[in-house]
C-alpha positions in Angstrom: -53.2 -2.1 -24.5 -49.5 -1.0 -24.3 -46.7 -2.6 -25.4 -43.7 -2.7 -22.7 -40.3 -3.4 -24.0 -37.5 -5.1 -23.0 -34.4 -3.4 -21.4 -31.3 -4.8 -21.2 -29.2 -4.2 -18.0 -25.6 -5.3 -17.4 -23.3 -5.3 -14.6 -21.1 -2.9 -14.0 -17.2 -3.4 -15.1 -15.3 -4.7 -11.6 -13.4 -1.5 -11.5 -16.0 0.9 -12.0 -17.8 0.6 -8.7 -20.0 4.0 -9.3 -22.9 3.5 -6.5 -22.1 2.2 -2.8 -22.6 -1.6 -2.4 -22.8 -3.1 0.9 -21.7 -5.9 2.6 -23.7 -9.4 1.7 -23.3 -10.3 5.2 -23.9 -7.2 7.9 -24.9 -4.8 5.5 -22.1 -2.1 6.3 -20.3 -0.4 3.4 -18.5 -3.1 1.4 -14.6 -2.6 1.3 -14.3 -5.8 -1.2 -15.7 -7.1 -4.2 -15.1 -10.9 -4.7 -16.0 -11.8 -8.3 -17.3 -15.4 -9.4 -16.4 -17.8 -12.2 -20.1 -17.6 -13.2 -19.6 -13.8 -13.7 -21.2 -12.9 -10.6 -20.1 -11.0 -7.2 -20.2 -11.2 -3.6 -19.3 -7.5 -1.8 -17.9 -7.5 2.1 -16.8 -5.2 4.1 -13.4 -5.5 5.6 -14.2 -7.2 8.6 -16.0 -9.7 7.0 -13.2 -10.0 4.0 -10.9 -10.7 6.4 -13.1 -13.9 8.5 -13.6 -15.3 4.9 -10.6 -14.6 3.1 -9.2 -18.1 2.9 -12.5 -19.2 1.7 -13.0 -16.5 -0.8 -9.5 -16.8 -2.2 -10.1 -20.5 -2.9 -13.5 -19.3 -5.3 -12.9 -16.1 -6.8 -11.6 -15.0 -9.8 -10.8 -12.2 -8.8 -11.1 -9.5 -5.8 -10.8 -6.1 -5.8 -10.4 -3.9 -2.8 -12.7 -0.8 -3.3 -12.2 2.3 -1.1 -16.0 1.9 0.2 -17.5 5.0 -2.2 
């Protein structure tokens, strides 16, 4: 029998966006990544920033406008 071990994974820093995300909502490429108190993120692309920007703005911690890449 093998032995597996255990990897540890983290997520990447909020301004080091090195693969493409996509949007939560429509699945286009995300324009904006909306980052939670709990640590984690929501990604959008701009038409949907823009519908839930109030919204967003009231939970984030922070949001960082990516250039889609």
């Amino acid at each position: 029998m093998t032995q597996m071990t255990q990897t540890l994974t983290t997520t990447p820093a909020a301004d080091d966006l090195v693969v493409p995300f996509h949007c939560d909502r429509c699945g286009a490429l995300a324009k904006v990544r909306v980052v939670l108190a709990s640590g984690s993120d929501l990604v959008f692309c701009g038409h949907h920033a823009r519908e839930y920007d109030t919204k967003l703005r009231d939970i984030a911690v922070d949001i960082i406008a990516t250039d889609g890449e």
